[in-house]
C-alpha positions in Angstrom: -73.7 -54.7 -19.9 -73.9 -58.7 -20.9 -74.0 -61.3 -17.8 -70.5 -62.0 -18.2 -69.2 -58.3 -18.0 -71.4 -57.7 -14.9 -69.8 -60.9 -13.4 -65.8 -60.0 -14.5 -66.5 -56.6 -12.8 -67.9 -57.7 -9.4 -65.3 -60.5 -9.3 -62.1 -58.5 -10.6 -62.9 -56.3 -7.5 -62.3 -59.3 -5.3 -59.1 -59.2 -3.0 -58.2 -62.5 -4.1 -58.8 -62.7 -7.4 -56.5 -60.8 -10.3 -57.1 -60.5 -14.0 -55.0 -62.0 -16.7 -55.8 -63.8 -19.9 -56.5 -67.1 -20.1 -54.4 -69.8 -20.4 -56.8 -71.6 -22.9 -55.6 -68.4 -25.3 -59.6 -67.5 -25.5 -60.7 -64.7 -23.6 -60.1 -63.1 -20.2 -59.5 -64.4 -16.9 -59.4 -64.3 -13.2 -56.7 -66.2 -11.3 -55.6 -66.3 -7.5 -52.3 -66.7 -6.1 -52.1 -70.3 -7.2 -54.0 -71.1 -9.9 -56.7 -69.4 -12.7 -59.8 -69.5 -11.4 -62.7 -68.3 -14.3 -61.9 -67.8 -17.9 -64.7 -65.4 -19.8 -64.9 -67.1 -23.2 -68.0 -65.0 -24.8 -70.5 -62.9 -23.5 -72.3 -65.5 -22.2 -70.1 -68.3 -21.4 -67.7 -68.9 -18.1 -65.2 -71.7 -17.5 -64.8 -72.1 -13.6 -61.5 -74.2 -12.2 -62.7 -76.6 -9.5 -61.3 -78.8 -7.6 -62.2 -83.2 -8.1 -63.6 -83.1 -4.7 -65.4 -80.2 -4.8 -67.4 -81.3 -8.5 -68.2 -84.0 -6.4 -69.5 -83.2 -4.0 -71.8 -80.8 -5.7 -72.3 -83.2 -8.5 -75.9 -83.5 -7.9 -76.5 -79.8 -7.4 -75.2 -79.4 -10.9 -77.6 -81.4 -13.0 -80.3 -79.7 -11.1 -78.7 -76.6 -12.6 -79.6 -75.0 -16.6 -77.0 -72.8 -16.6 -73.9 -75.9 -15.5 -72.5 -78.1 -18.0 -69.6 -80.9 -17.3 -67.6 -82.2 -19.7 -66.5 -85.8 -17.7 -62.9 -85.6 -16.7 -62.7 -82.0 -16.3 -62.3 -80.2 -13.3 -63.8 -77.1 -15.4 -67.3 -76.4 -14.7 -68.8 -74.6 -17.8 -71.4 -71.8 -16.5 -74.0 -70.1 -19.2 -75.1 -66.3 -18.2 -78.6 -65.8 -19.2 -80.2 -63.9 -16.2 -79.1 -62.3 -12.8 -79.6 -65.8 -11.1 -76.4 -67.2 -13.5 -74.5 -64.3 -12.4 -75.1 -65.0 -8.6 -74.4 -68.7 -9.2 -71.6 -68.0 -10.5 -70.6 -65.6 -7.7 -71.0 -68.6 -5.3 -69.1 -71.5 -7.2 -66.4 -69.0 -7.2 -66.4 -68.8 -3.8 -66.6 -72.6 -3.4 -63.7 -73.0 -6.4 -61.1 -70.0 -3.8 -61.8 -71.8 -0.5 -61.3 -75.6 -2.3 -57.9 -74.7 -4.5 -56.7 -73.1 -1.1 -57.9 -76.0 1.0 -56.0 -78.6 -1.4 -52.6 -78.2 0.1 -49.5 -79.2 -1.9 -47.8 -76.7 -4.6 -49.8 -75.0 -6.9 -51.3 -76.6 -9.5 -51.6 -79.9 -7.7 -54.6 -82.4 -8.4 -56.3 -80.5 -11.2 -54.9 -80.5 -15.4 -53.4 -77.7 -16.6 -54.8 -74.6 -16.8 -55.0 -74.6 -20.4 -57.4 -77.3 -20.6 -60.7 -76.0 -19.6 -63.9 -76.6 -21.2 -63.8 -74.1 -23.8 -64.8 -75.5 -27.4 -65.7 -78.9 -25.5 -68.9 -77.7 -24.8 -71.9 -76.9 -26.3 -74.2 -74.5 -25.0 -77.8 -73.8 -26.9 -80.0 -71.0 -26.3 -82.7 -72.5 -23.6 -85.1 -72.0 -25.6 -84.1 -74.5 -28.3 -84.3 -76.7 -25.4 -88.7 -75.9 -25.8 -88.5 -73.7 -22.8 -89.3 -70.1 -24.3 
């Protein structure tokens, strides 16, 4: 079982969360009651939906991270699976995405771009170790 499959079946379990496809047209997804929450592009690669504040304010966590990439302007947080320690990272921003879309208050869909425009193709993830780590 890939990174990504292990990840869609731990967080498909979730009360909060429910599958659909995503609205990018790629892949699976995961969505709660207002807004889609993780698309599953490849084996390997996850969108997350996060809020402005909450990239923020974990901005500097990010580029500490491998496995995060941010396109500027996005409130999509690309995560790449490669190990158990991606899969409980992403476990976590999930958390952090559920609690900040339902903390936003307003209608759905307020202060974040449509759900179709998440990272997917604007992001380029290469193996680490082309990066001279392996």
């Amino acid at each position: 079982m890939t990174p990504a499959q292990r990840a869609m079946n731990q967080l498909a379990a979730w009360p909060d969360l429910t599958p659909c496809e995503a609205g990018c047209g790629t892949g699976r997804a995961l969505r709660s009651a207002r807004d889609e929450i993780v698309h599953f592009h490849s084996e390997r690669d996850v969108d997350l939906h996060l809020t402005a504040r909450a990239i923020q304010r974990l901005h500097y966590d990010f580029a500490e991270s491998t496995a995060i990439r941010l396109v500027p302007g996005s409130r999509w947080v690309t995560v790449h699976l490669d190990c158990d320690a991606d899969v409980d990272l992403l476990l976590s921003l999930v958390s952090v995405a559920l609690k900040a879309h339902a903390h936003q208050g307003g209608p759905p869909h307020a202060d974040r771009l449509p759900a179709a425009v998440c990272n997917f193709h604007r992001v380029t993830v290469l193996p680490r170790d082309e990066h001279g780590e392996g």
